[in-house]
SENU-8554 format. One record per atom (N, C-alpha, C, O): residue in one letter; z, x, y. Coordinates in steps of 0.05 Angstrom, whole numbers, plus 5000, padded with zeros to 4 digits. Layout:
N
AZXY ...
//
This chain:
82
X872542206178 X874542416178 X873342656163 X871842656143 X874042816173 X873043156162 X874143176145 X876543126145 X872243306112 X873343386091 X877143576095 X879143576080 X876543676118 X878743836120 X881143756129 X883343846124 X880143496148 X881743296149 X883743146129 X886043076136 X882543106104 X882343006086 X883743146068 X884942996053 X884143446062 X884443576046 X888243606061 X890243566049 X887943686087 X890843706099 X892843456092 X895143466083 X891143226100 X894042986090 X893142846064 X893342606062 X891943006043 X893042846020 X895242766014 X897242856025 X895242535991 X896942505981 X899342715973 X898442935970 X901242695969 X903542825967 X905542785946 X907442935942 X904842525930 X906642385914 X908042135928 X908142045951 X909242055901 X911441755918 X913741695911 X914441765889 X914841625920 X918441595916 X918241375896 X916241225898 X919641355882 X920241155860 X923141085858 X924741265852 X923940825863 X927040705866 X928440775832 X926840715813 X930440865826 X930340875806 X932240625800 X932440565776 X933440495813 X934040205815 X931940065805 X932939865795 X929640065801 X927739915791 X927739945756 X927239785738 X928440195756 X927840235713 X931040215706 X932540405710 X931640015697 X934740165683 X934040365664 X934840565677 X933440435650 X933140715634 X934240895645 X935541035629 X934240985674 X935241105690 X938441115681 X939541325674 X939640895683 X942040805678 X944241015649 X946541115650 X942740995632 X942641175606 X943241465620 X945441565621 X940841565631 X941341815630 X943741815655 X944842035652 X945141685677 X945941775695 X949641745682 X951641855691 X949041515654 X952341475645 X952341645617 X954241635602 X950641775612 X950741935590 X952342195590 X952042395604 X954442155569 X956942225562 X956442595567 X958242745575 X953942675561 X954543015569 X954043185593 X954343425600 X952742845609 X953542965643 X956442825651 X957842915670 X957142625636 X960242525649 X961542865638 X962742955658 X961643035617 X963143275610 X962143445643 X963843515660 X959343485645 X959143685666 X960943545690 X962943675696 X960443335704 X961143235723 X964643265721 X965943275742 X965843265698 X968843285688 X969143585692 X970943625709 X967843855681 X967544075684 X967944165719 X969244335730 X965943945728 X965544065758 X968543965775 X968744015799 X970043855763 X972743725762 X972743485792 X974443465810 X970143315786 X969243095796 X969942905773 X968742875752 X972742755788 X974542635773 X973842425774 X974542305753 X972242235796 X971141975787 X968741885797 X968341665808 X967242075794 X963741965810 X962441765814 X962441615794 X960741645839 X960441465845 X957041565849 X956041785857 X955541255840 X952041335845 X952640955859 X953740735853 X951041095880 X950140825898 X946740835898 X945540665911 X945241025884 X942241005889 X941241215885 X942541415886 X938041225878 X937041425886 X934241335880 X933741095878 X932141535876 X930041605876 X928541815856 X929442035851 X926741735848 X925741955841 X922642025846 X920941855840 X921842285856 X919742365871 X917242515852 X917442745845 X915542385845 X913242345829 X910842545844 X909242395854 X910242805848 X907342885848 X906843025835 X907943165818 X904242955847 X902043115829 X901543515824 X902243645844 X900843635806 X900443855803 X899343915823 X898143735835 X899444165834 X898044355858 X898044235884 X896844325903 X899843975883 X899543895914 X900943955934 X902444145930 X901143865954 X901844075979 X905744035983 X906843875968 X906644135994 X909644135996 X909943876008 X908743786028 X911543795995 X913543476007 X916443606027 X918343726017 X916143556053 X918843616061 X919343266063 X918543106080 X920743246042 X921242916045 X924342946046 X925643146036 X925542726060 X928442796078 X930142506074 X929342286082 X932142566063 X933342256071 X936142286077 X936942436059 X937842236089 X940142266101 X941441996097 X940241796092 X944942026101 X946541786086 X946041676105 X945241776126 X946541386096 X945941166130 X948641066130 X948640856144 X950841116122 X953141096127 X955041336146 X957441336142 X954141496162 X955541696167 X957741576188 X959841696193 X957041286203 X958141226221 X961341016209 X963140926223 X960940996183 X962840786166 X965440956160 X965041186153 X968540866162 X970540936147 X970741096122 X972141286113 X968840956115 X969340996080 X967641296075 X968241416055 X966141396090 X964541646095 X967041906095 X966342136089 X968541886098 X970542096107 X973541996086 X975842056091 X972941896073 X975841826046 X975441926025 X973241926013 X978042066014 X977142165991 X975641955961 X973942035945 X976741705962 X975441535945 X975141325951 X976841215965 X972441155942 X971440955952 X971940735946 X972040755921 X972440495952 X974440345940 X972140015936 X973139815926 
//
């Protein structure tokens, strides 16, 4: 493969489950984003998951994309999830 080859699809970074570290956990129930989230008058928020996306300095743009995989479920269109 051509250096230039090579240079076009580097690496990009990697998704990291944040389901994997509870540490995560801390910061997502920590009492001065429950105020903002209260502020934003999001009266009972729900985290089903996420990610967090790890690259490197100077590397090339990530259009990385993920969409709900529930759009076809009931519960997608209710005001609260039960």
């Amino acid at each position: 493969m051509s250096a230039e080859n090579r240079e076009r699809i580097r690496s990009q970074g990697s998704l990291v489950l944040i389901a994997d570290f509870p540490e995560f956990g801390k910061l997502l129930g920590h009492r001065v984003l429950s105020h903002i989230f209260r502020d934003l008058e999001f009266k009972d928020p729900k985290f089903s998951s996420g990610y967090n996306i790890s690259k490197p300095p100077q590397s090339p743009v990530w259009f990385w994309y993920q969409d709900w995989c529930g759009w076809n479920e009931p519960s997608s269109f209710i005001d609260q999830m039960t």
